[in-house]
Backbone bond lengths (Angstrom), bond angles and torsions (degrees), N, CA, C in turn:
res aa  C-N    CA-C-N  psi(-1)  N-CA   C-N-CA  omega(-1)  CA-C   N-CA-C  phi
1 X - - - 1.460 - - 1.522 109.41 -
2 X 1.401 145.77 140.22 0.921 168.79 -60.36 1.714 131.07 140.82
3 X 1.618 121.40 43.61 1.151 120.81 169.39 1.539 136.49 -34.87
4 X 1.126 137.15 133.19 1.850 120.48 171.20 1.436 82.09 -143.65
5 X 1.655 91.17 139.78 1.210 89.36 160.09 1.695 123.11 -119.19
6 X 1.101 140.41 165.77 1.459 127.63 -121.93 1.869 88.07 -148.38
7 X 1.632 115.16 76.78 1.206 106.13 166.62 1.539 123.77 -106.43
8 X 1.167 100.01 147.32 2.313 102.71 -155.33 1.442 90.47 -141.43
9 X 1.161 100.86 150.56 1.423 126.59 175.10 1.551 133.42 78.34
10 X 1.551 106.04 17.32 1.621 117.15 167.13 1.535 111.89 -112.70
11 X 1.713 89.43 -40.98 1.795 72.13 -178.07 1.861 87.22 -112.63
12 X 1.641 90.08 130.16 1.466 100.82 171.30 1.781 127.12 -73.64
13 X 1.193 101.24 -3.63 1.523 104.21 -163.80 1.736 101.13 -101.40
14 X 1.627 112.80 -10.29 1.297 114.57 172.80 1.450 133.39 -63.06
15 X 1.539 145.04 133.51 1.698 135.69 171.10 1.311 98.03 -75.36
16 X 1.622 132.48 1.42 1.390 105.37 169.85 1.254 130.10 -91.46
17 X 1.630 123.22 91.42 0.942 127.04 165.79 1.659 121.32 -107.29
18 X 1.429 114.90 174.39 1.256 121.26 168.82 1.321 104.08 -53.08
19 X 1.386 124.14 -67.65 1.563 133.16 -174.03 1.271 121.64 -46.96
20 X 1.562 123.19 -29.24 1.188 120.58 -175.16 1.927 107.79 -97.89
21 X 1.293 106.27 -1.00 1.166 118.23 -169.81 1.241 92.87 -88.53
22 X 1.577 114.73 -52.25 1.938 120.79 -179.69 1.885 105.08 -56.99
23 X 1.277 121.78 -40.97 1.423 122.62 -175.11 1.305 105.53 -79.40
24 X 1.242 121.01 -27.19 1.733 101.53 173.49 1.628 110.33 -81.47
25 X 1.244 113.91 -20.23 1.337 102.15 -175.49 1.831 116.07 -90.96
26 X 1.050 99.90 6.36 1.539 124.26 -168.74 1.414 95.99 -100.24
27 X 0.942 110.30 -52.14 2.098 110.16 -178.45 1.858 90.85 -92.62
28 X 1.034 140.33 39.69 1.170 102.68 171.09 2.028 84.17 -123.68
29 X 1.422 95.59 163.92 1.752 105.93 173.72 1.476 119.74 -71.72
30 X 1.344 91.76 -11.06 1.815 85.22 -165.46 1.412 108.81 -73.35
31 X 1.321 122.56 -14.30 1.163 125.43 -175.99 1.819 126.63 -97.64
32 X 1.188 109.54 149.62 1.997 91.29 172.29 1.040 91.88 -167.03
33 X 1.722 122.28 45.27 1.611 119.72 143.10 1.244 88.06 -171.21
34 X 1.799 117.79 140.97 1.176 156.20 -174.92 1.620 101.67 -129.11
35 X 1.693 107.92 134.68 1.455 117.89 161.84 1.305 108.12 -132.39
36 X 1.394 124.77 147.82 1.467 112.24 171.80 1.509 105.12 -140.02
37 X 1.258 126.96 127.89 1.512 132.47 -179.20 1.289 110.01 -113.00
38 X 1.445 109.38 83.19 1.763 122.13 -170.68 1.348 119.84 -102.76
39 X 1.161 145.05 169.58 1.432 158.53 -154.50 1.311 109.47 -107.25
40 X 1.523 115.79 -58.42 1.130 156.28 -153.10 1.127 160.76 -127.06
41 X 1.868 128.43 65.33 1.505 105.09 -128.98 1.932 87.64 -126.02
42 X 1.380 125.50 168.04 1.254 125.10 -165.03 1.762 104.83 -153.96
43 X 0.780 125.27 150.76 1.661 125.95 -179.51 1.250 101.97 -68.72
44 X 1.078 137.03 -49.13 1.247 140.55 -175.16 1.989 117.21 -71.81
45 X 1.583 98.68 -7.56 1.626 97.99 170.15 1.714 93.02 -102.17
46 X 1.008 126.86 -0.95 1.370 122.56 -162.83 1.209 106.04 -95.03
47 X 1.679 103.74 -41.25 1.551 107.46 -176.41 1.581 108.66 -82.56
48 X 0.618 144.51 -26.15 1.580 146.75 141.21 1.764 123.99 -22.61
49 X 1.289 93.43 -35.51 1.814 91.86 -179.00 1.767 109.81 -133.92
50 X 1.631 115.85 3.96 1.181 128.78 176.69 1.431 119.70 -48.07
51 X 1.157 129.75 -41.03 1.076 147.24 -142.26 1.759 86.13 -98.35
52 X 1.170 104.90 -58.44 2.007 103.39 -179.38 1.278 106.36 -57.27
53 X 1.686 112.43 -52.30 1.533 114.72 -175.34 1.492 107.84 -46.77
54 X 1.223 126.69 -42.18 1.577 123.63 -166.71 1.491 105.15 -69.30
55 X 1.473 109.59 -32.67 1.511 119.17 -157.71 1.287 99.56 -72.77
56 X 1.260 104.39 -54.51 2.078 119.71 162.19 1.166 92.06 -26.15
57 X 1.255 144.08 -91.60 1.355 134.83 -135.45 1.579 100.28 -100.89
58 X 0.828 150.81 -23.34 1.810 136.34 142.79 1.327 104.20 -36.30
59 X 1.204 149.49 -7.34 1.540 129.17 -163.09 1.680 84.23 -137.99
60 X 1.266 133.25 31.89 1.025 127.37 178.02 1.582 137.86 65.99
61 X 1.679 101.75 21.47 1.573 96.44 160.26 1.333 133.64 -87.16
62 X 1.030 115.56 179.02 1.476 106.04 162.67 1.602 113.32 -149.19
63 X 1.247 89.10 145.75 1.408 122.52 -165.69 1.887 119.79 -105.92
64 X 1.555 105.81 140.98 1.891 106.10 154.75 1.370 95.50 -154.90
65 X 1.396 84.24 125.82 2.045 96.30 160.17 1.359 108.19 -99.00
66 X 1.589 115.02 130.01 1.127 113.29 132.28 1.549 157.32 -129.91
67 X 1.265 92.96 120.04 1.738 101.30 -160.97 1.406 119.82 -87.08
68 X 1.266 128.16 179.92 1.638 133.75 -169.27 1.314 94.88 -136.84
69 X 1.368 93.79 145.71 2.369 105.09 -177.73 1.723 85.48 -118.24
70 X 1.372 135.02 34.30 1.922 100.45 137.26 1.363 147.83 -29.21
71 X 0.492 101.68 163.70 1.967 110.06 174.92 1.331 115.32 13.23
72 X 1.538 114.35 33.01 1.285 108.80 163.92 2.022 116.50 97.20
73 X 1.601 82.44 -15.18 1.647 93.50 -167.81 1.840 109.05 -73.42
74 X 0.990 118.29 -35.77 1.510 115.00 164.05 1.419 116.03 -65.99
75 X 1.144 109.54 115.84 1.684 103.89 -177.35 1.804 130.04 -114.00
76 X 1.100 113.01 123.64 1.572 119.70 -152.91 1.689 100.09 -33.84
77 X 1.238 139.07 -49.19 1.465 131.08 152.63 1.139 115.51 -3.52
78 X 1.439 129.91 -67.02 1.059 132.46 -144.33 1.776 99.75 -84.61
79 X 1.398 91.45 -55.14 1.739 103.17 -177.82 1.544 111.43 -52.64
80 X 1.465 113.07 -46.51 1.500 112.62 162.28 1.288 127.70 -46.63
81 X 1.666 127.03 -32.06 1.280 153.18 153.76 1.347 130.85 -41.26
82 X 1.182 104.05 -31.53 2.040 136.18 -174.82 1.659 76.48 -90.95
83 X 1.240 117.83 -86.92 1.372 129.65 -168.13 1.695 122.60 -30.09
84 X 0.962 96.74 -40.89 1.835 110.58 178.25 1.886 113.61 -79.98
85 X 1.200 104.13 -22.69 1.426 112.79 -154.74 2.194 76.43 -124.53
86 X 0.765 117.88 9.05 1.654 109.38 165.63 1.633 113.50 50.44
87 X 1.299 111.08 22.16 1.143 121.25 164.62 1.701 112.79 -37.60
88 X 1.127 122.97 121.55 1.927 109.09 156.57 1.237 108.55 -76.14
89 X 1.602 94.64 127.25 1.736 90.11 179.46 1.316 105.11 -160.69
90 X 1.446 111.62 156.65 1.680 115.80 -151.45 1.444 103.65 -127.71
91 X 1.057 159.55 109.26 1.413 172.91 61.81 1.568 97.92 32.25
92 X 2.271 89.03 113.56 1.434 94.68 167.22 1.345 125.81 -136.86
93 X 1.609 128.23 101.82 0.944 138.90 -179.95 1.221 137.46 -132.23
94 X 1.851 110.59 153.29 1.354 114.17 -173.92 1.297 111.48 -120.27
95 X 1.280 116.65 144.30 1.804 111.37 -169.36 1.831 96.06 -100.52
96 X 1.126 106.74 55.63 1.482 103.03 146.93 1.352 108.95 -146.98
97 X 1.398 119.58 -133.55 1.334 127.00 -166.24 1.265 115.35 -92.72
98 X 1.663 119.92 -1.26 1.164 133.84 -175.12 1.712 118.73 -80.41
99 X 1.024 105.47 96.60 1.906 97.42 -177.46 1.455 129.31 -110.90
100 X 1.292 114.40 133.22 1.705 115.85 -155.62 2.027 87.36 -92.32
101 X 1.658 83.85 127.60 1.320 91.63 179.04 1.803 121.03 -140.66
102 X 1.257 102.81 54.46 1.499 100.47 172.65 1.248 121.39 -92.36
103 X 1.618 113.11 -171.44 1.553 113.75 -177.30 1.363 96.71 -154.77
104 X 1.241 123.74 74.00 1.350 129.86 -179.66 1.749 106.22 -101.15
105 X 1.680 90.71 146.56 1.892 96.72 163.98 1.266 96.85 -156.61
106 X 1.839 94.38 117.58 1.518 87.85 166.87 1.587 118.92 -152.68
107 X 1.399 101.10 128.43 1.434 120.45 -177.45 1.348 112.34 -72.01
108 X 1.765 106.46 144.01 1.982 119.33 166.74 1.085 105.31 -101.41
109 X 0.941 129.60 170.86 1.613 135.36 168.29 1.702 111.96 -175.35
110 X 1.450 120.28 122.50 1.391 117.25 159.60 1.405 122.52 15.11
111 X 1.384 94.82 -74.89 1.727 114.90 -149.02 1.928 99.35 -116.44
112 X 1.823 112.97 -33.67 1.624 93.84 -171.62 1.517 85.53 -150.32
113 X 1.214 116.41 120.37 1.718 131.28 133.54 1.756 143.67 -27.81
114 X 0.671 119.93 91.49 1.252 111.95 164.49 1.921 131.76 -107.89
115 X 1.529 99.66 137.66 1.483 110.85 177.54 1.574 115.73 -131.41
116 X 1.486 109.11 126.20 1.779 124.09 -177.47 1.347 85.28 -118.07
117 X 1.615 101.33 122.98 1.011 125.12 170.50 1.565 109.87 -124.72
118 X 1.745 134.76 121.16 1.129 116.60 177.86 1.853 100.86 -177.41
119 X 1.411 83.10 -147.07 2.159 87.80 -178.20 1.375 101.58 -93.94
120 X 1.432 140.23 -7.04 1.061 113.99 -158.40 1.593 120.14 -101.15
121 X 1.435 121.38 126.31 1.271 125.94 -155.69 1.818 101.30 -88.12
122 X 1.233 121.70 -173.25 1.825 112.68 -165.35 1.770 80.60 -118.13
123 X 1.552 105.41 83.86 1.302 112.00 165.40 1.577 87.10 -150.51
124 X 1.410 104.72 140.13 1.946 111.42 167.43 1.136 105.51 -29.12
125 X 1.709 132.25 -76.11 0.951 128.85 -157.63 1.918 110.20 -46.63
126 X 1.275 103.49 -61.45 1.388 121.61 165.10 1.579 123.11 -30.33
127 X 1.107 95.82 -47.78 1.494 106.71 -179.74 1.745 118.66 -76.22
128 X 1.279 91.36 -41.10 1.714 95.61 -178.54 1.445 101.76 -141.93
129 X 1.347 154.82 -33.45 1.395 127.84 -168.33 1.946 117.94 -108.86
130 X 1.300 104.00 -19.77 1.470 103.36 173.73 1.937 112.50 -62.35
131 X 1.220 127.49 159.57 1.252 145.56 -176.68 1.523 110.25 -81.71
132 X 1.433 116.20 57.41 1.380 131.91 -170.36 1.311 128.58 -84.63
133 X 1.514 142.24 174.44 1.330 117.60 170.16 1.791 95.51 -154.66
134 X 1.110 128.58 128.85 1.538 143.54 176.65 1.260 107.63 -121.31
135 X 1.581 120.06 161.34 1.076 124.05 145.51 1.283 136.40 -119.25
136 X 0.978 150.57 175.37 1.671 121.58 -158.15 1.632 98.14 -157.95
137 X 1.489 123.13 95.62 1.333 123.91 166.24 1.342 127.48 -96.05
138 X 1.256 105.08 127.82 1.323 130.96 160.71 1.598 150.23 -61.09
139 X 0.931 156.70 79.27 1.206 135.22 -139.02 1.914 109.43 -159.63
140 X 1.008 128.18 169.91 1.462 139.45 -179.89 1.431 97.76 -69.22
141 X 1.718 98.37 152.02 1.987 96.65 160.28 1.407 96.60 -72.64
142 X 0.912 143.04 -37.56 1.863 141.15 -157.30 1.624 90.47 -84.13
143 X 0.951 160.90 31.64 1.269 142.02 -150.84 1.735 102.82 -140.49
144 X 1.068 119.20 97.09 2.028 135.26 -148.55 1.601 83.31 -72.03
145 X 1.367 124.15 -49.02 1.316 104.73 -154.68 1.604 108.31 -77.08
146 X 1.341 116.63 -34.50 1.643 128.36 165.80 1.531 109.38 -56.41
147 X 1.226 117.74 -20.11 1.569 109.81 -161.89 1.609 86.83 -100.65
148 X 1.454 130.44 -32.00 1.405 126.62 -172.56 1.807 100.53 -71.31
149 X 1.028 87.37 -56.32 2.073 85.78 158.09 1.285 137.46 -15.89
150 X 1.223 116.01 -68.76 1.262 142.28 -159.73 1.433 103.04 -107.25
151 X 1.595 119.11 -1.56 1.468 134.64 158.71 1.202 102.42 -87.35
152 X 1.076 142.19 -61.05 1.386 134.38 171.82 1.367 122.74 -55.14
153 X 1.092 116.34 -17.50 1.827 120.34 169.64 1.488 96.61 -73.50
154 X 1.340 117.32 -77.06 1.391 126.47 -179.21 1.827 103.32 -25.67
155 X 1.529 117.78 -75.82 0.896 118.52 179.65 1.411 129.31 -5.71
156 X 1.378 98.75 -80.58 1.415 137.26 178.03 1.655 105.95 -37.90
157 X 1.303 119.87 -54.89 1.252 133.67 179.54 1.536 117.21 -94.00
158 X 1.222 108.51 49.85 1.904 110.51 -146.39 1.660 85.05 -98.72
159 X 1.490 103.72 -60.76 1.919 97.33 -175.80 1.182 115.40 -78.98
160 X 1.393 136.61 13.30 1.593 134.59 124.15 1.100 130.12 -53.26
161 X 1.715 119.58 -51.79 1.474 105.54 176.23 1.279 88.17 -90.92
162 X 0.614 168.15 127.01 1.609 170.79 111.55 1.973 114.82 -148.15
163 X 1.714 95.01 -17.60 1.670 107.64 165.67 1.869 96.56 70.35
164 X 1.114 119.77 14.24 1.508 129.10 170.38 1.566 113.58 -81.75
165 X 0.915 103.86 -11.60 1.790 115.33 -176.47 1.402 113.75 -77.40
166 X 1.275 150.63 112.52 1.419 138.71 174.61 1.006 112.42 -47.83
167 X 1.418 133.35 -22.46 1.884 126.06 -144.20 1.677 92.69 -129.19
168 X 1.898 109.17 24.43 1.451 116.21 168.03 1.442 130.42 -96.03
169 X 0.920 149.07 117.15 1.669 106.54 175.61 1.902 92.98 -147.47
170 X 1.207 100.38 148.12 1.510 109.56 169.10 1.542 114.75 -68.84
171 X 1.648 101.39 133.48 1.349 106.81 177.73 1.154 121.38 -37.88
172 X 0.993 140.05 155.80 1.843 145.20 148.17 1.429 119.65 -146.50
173 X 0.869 125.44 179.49 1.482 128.39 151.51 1.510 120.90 -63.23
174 X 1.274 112.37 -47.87 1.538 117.12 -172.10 1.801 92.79 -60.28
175 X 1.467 117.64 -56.36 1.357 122.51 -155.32 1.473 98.41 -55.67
176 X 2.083 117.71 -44.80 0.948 68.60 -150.58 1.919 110.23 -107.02
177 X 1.994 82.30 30.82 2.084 90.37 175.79 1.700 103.78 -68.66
178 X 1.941 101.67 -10.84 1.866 86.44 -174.84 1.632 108.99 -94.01
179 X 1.621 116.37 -23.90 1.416 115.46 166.53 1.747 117.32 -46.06
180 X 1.530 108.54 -52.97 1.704 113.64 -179.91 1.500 85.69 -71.08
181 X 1.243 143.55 -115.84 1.493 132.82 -163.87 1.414 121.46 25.66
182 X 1.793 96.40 -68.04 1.597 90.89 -171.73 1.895 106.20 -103.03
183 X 1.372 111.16 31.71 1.038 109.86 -178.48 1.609 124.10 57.84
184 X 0.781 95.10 17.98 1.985 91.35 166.15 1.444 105.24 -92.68
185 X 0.978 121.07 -6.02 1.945 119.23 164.99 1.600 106.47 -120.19
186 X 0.984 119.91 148.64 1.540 110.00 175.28 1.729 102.83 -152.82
187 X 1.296 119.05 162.26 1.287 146.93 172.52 1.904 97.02 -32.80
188 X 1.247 170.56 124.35 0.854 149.13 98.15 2.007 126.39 23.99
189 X 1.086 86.46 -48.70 1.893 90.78 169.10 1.013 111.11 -104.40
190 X 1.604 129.87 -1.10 1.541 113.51 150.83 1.356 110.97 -81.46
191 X 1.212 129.17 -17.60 1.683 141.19 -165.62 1.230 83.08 -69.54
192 X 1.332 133.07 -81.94 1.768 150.60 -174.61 1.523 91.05 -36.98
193 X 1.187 126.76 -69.40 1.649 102.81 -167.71 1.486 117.03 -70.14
194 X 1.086 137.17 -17.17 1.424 147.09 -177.50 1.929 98.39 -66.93
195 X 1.454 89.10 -54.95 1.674 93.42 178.42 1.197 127.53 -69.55
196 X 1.389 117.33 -30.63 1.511 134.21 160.83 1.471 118.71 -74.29
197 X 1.240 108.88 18.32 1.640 118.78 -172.18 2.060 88.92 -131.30
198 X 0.873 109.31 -25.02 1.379 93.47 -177.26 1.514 105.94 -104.17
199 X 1.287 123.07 -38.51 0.911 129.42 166.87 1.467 115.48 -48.19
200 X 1.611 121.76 -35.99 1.760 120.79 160.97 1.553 115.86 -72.62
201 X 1.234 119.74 -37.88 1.115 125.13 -178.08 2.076 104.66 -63.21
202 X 1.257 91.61 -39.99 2.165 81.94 -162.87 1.411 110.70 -119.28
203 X 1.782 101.60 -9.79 1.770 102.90 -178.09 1.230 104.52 -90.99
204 X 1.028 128.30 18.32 1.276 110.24 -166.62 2.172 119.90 -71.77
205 X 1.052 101.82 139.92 1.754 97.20 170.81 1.713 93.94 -141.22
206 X 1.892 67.08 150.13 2.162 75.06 168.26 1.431 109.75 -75.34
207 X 1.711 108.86 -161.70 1.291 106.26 -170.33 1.468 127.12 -98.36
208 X 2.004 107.46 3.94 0.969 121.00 154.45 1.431 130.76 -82.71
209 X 1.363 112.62 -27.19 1.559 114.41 157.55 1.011 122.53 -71.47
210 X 1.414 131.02 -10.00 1.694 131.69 -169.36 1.968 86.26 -96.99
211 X 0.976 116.14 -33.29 1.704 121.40 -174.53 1.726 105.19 -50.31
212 X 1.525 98.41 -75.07 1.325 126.54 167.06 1.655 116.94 -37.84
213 X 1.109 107.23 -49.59 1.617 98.91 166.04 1.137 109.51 -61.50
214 X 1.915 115.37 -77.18 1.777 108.65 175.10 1.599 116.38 -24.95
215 X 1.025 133.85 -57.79 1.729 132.91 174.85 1.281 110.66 -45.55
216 X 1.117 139.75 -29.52 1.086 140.75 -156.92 1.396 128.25 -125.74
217 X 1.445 128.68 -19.89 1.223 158.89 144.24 1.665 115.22 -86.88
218 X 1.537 123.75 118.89 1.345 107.37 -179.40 1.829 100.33 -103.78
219 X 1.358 117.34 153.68 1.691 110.76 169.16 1.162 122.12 -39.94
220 X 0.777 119.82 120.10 1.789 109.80 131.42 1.544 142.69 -38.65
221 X 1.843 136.02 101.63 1.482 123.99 -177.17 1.279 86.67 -51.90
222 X 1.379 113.08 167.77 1.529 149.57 -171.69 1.682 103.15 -119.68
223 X 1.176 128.65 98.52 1.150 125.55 163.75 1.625 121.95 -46.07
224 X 1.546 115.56 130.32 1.355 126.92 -163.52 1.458 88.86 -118.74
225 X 2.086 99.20 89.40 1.380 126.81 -160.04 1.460 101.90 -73.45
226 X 1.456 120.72 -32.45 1.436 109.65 179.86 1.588 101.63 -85.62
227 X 0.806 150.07 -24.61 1.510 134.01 169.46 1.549 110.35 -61.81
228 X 0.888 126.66 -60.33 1.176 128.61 178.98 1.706 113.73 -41.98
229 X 1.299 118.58 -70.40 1.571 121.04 147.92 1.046 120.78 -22.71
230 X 1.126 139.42 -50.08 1.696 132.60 -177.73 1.391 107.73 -81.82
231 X 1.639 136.76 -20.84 1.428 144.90 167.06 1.530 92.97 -65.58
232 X 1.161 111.49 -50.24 1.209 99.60 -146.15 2.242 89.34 -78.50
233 X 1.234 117.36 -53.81 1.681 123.46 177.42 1.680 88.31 -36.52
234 X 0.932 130.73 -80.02 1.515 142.23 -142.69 1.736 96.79 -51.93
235 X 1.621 97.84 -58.21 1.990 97.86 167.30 1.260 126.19 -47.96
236 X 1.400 118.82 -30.26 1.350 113.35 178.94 1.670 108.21 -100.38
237 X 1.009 137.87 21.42 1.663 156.62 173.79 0.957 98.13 -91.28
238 X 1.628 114.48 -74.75 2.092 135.59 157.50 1.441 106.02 -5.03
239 X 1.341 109.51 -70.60 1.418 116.41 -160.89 1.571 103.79 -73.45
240 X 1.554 125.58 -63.30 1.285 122.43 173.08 1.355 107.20 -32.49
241 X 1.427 140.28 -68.92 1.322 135.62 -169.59 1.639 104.00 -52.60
242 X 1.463 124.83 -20.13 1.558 108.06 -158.47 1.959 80.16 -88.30
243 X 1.315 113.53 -49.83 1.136 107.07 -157.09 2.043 111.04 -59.22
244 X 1.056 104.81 -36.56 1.658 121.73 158.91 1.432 103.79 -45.30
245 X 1.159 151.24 -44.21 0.932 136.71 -163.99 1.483 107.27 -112.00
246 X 1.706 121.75 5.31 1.511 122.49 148.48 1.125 129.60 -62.80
């Protein structure tokens, strides 16, 4: 077994991210089943790893996401996105105060397993530029103590995949014209104005408190997520061609 641990979003110049961790394991063979039990999903984390996800299942994997629409952060885009591209995918929610919030990814494979376990939700930011932390185990299919592992994940999430859960339900169209309806999914640019409406309404500071923060808080660089992605695609092209020509 094989620990890494997976820290993103301080040093910008690093490939270790969550996202690039999900795309290598998405193009690689060892695998031919993916699950992911996420919080959080966005068009813009989708389009980022879409292209592997499809490839995954053209080459015969198979796949189920299941994600949660809280606070607005799943956005009908995205779910429409699952929907168009025939994603299986499972919608999990509770209409009270109760909110399903994991960040699971985890690969089958023949011969070796993999499980990312951490903060990062299946939104860009999430995936590659927020200040996140996962861990990502490795291990044999034959391997008792990895397999007791990844039994207890399963476990845990047993009357979810198992569709025994009340607060589960498989995507559809119908399901999810009643999520936008009653607003527990919304437009992406209604999300932004809703937040930019509260954020005017309660954030407000004058221009000596906005000073005082700047002094005192320095930025954060912003990872420039598609560059990084194409260093990182282009390296693994590099290598395929070197090994082709062994």
């Amino acid at each position: 077994m094989e620990i890494k641990f997976i820290g993103q979003g301080l040093d910008t110049t690093s490939d270790s991210t969550t996202g690039n961790f999900v795309i290598d394991s998405l193009e690689s063979n060892n695998y031919t089943s993916f699950n992911a039990f996420v919080a959080f999903v966005s068009k813009s984390g989708l389009k980022n790893i879409m292209d592997e996800v499809l490839s995954f299942r053209d080459r015969g994997g198979e796949m189920k996401l299941f994600l949660g629409v809280n606070l607005h952060a799943t956005s009908k885009e995205a779910l429409e996105e699952l929907l168009a591209c025939g994603i299986e995918t499972y919608v999990v929610y509770a209409p009270n105060s109760i909110i399903y919030h994991p960040k699971i990814y985890s690969f089958e494979g023949e011969k070796i397993k993999r499980t990312i376990i951490g903060s990062s939700n299946l939104t860009a930011s999430g995936l590659f530029q927020n200040i996140e932390a996962s861990v990502c185990v490795d291990f044999a299919s034959d391997d008792d103590k990895g397999n007791e592992f990844l039994a207890d994940v399963y476990d845990h999430f047993n009357s979810i995949v198992n569709l025994e859960h009340p607060s589960c339900q498989k995507l559809t169209q119908e399901v999810l014209n009643v999520l936008v309806e009653s607003k527990v999914v919304m437009t992406e640019e209604a999300a932004r104005e809703k937040n930019n409406k509260i954020n005017k309404e309660f954030g407000k500071r004058d221009r000596t408190a906005d000073e005082q923060l700047n002094d005192l808080f320095g930025k954060l660089k912003k990872r420039d997520r598609q560059r990084v992605l194409r260093k990182t695609l282009l390296t693994r092209k590099s290598q395929r061609l070197r090994e082709v020509r062994m």
